[in-house]
C-alpha positions in Angstrom: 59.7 48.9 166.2 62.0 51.8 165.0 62.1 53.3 161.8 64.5 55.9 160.0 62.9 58.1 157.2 64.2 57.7 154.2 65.6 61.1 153.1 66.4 62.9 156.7 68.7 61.7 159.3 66.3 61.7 162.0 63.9 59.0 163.9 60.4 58.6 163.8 58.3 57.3 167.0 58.8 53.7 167.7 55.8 52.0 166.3 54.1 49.6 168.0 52.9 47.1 166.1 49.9 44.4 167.5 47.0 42.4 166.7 44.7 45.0 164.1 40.7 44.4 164.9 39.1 41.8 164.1 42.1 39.9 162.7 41.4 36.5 162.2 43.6 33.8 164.4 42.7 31.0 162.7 40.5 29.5 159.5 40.9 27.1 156.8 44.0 28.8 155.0 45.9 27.5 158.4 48.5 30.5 157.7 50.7 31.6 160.3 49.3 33.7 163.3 50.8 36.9 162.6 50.7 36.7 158.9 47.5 37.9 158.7 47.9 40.9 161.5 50.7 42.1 159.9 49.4 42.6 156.6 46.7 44.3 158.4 48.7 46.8 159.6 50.8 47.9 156.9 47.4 48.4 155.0 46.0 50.5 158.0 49.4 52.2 158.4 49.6 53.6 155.0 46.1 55.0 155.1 46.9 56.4 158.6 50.0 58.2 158.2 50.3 61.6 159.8 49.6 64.6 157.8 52.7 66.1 158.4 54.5 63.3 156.3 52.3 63.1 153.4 52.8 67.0 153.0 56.2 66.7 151.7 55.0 65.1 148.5 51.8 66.7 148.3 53.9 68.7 145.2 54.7 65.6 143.1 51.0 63.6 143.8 48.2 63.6 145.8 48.0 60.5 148.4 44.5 58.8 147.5 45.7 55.2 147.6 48.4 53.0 149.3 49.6 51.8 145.6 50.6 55.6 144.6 53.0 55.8 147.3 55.2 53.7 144.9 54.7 55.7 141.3 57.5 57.4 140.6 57.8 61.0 140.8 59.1 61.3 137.2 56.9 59.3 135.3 54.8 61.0 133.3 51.5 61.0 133.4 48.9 58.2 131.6 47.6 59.8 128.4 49.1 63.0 128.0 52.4 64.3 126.8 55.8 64.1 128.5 56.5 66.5 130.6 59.7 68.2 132.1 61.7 65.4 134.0 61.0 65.9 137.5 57.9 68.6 137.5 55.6 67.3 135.9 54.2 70.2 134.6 53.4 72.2 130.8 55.5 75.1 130.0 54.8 78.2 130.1 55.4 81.7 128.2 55.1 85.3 128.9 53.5 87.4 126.5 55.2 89.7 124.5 55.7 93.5 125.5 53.2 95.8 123.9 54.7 97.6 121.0 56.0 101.4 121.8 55.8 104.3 119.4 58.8 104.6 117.4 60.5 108.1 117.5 62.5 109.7 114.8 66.6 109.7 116.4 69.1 111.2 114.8 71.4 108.7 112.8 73.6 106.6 114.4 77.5 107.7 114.5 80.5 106.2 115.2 81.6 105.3 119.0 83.8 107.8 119.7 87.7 106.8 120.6 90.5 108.8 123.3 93.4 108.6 122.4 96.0 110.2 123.3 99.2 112.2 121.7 101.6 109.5 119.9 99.7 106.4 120.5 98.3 106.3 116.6 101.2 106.0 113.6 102.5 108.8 111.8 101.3 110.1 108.8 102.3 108.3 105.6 105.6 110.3 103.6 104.1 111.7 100.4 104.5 109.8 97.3 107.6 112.0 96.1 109.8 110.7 99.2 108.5 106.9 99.1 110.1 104.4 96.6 108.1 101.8 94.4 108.9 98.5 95.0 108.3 95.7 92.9 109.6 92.2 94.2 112.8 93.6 95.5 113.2 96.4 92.5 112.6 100.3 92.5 110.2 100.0 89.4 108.9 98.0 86.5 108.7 100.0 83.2 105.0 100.5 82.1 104.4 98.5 79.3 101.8 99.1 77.2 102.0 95.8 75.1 102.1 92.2 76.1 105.0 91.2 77.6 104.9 87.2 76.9 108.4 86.5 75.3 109.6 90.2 76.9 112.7 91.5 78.5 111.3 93.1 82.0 113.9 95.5 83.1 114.0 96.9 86.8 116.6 97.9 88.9 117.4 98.0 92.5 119.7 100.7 92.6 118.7 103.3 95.2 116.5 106.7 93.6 118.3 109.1 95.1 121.6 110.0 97.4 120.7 109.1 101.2 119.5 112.4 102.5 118.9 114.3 99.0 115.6 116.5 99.1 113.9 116.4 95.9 111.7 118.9 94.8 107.6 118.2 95.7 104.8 118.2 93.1 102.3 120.6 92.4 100.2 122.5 90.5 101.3 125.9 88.7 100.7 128.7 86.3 102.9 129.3 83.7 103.2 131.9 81.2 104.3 131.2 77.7 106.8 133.4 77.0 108.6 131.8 73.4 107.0 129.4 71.4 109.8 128.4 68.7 109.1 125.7 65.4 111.7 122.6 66.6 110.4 119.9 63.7 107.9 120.3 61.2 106.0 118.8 63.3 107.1 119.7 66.9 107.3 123.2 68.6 109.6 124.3 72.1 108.2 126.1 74.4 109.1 128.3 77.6 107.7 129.0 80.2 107.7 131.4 83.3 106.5 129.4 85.7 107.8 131.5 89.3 106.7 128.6 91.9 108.8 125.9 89.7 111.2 124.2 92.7 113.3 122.9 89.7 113.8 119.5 88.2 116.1 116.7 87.7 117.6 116.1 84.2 115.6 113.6 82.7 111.7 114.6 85.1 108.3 115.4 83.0 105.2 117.6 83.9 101.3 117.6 83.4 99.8 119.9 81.0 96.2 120.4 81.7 93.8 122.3 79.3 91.0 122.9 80.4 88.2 124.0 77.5 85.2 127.3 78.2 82.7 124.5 79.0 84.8 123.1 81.8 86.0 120.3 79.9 89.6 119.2 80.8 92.3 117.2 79.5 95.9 116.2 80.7 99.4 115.0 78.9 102.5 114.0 80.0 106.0 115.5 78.1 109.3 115.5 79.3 111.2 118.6 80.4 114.1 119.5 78.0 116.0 121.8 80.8 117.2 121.1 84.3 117.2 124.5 85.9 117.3 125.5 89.6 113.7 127.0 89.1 111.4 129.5 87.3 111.9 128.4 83.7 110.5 125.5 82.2 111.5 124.3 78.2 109.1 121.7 76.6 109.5 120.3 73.3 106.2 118.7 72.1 105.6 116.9 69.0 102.0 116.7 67.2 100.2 113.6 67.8 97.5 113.7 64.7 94.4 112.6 66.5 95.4 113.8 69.7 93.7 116.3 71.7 96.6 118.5 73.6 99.3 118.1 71.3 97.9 120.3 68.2 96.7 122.6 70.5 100.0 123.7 71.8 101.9 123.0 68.4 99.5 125.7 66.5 97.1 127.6 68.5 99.8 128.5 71.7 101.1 132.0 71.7 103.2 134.2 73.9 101.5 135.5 76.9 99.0 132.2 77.2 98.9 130.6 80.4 98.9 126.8 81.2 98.5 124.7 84.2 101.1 122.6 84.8 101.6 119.9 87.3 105.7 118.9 88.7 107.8 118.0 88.6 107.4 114.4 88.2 109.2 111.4 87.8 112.0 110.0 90.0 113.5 106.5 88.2 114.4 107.9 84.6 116.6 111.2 85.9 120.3 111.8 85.8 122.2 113.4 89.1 125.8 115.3 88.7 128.2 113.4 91.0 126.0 110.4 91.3 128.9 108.0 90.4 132.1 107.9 88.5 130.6 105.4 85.5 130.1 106.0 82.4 126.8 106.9 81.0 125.2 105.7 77.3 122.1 107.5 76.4 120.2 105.4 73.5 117.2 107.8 71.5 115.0 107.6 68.8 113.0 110.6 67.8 111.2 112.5 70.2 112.7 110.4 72.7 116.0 112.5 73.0 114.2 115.0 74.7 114.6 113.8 78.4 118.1 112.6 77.4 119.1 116.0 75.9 118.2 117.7 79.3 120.8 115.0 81.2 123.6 116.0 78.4 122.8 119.8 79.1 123.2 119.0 82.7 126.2 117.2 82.5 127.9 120.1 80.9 126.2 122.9 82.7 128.4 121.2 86.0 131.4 120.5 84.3 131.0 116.5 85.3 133.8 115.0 84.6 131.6 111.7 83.7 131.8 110.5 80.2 128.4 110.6 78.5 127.8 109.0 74.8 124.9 109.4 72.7 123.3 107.6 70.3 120.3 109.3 68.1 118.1 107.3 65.7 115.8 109.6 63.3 114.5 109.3 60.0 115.6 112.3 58.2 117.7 115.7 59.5 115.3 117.7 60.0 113.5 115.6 62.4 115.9 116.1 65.1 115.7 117.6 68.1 118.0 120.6 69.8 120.8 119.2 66.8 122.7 122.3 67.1 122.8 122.5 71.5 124.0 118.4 71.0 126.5 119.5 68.5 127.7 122.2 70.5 127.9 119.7 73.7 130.2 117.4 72.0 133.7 116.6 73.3 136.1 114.7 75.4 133.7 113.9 78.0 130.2 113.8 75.0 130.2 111.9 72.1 127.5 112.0 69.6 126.6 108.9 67.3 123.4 110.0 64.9 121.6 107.4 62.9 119.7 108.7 59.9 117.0 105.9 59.0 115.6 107.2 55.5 117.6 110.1 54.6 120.9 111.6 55.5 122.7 115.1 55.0 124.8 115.8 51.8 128.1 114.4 52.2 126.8 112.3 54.9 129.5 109.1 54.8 128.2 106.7 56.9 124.7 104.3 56.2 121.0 104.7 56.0 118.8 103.0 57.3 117.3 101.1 60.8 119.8 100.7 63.8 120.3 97.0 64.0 122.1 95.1 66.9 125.4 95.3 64.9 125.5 99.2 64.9 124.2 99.5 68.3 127.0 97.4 69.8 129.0 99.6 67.4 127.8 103.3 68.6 127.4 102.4 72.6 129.6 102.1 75.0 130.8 98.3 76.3 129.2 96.3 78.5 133.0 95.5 80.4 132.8 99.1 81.0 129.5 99.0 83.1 127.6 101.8 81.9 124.5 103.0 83.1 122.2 103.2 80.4 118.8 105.1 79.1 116.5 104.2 76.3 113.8 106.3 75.7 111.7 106.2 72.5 108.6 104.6 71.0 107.7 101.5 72.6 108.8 99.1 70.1 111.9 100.9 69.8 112.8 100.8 73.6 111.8 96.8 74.1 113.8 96.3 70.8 117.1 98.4 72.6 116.6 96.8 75.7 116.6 93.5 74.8 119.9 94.4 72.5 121.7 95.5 75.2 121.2 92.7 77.3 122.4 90.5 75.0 125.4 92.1 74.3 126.2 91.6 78.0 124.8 94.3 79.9 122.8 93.8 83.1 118.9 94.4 83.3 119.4 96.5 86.3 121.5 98.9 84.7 119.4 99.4 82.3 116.6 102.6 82.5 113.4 102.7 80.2 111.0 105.6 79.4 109.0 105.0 76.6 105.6 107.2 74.9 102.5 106.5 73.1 103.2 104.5 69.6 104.9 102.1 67.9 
């Protein structure tokens, strides 16, 4: 008799199979002759097998009976946990490493990274060459009030000429070198200043005061001149509680020095050539100041652009530079002045606030597409603005500054 194992492709020894010892050929059961032998033999077989064959399993169980030659290798074991499929066996864990003696190491830094020349991005331009966008515009007006049920103006028209270079910000000394009474209440000021670049008609500066126990404070004013460089002309007006304003207004002298910081400012300026339009300048009180230094400008250079201005003030002798603006007027400069509680003698035309009737009056038309600038107290430039767009002219053409107050 052959037989094939069951897992290798090989053949055992035939097996010869015969009569086992002592087998019974006969009896009462009157079973078959061989029945009996042969059950002898597979018995004695499977307690007989070679060693050689039992070894292979020795891993799974040991071989003590016939019956656990047919237990499955994967069944786990009577009254103990399950095992691992197929082992058999508990898991097992290493132990931990022993703890080593920490060492002070200096802190960690960053990994460090090659690169080479042009493979990172340029530096950023500097604020004075970049232009402030705002949804598509060059710049919102700050508002210092809520603007529900406001006119926001912004414009999209381009800063400055392609290729202009305008001057860079920074810190200077100046030298005070005439400090002259303007209003009762406002002084101008020159100064020397020899690293001033120059400024636009129509820029401001920083003022920075700084007291003997380091204590330091900065304001913003508007410069009244637009020359190439060196000199400087500020006209400041006294803010009662403030805390550079009546500073400069009484205690300044000649020879002082001041730091100041500009020029600044590059939406609310004035360029010679720029554009054949007209140009309406709208101001009420100290507000004239930026607008005086683009009427200066404009006839310093002889540009043949028609300016018109129109000055609200309360009484004569609040106004700023009114004998330069008289002496400006002309064909290409008119002046329109509106006096709000008193007039000069013989003064023939009304008193009192502008209204949108006079203003539509004293500027120039909107068929005529102007460009305008309103600068003033904030409720005086958001009442202006909103004026002039109603009687037709367009947001974008409009320019804002406005200062501290109502």
């Amino acid at each position: 008799m052959g037989t094939d194992h069951q897992r290798r492709d090989r053949r055992r020894p035939p097996v010869e199979l015969g009569p086992a010892p002592g087998a019974r050929r006969g009896g009462r059961h009157r079973r078959h002759p061989l029945r009996h032998p042969l059950d002898q033999a597979r018995h004695g077989l499977a307690r007989r097998q070679p060693r050689p064959a039992v070894r292979e399993r020795r891993v799974r169980a040991r071989l003590r009976h016939g019956a656990l030659l047919r237990r499955l290798h994967h069944q786990p074991s009577p009254g103990g946990p399950p095992g691992r499929q197929g082992l058999d066996r508990h898991g097992g864990r290493r132990r931990a490493a022993r703890p080593r003696t920490r060492r002070p190491r200096p802190p960690a830094r960053a990994a460090p990274v090659l690169l080479e020349e042009r493979e990172v991005d340029p530096r950023p331009d500097d604020d004075a060459r970049r232009r402030t966008r705002v949804l598509g515009a060059e710049r919102l007006p700050l508002l210092r009030r809520p603007v529900e049920g406001r006119t926001l103006l912004v414009s999209a028209q381009p800063l400055a000429p392609p290729g202009a270079a305008r001057p860079r910000a920074a810190w200077h000394a100046a030298t005070v070198t005439d400090v002259r009474r303007e209003t009762p209440t406002a002084v101008r000021l020159t100064l020397d200043v020899p690293t001033w670049p120059g400024s636009e008609a129509g820029a401001h500066l920083d003022v920075r005061l700084t007291a003997p126990d380091g204590y330091q404070a900065t304001r913003s004013y508007s410069i009244a001149s637009a020359t190439p460089g060196g000199v400087v002309v500020l006209a400041v007006d006294e803010v009662p509680d403030g805390e550079v304003s009546p500073f400069l207004t009484r205690e300044l002298r000649s020879g002082d020095q001041l730091e100041v910081h500009g020029p600044l400012g590059a939406f609310f300026v004035w360029r010679p050539g720029q554009d054949d339009r007209p140009v309406q300048l709208v101001a009420g009180g100290s507000g004239v100041v930026p607008l005086y230094a683009m009427a200066a400008a404009h006839g310093a250079t002889g540009d043949g652009t028609f300016f018109r201005l129109l000055y609200s003030v309360r009484r004569p002798e609040d106004a700023f530079f009114s004998d330069e603006l008289a002496a400006l007027t002309g064909p290409s400069f008119e002046l329109d002045v509106v006096y709000t509680r008193a007039a000069p003698e013989g003064w023939a035309g009304p008193v009192g606030r502008l209204d949108k009737g006079a203003l539509a009056a004293a500027t120039i038309p909107a068929s005529h597409r102007p460009r305008l600038y309103v600068c003033g107290s904030t409720r005086f430039v958001e009442t202006i603005a909103t004026w002039l767009q109603e009687l037709g002219h367009a947001a974008a053409d409009i320019r804002t500054e406005r200062f501290g107050g109502l």
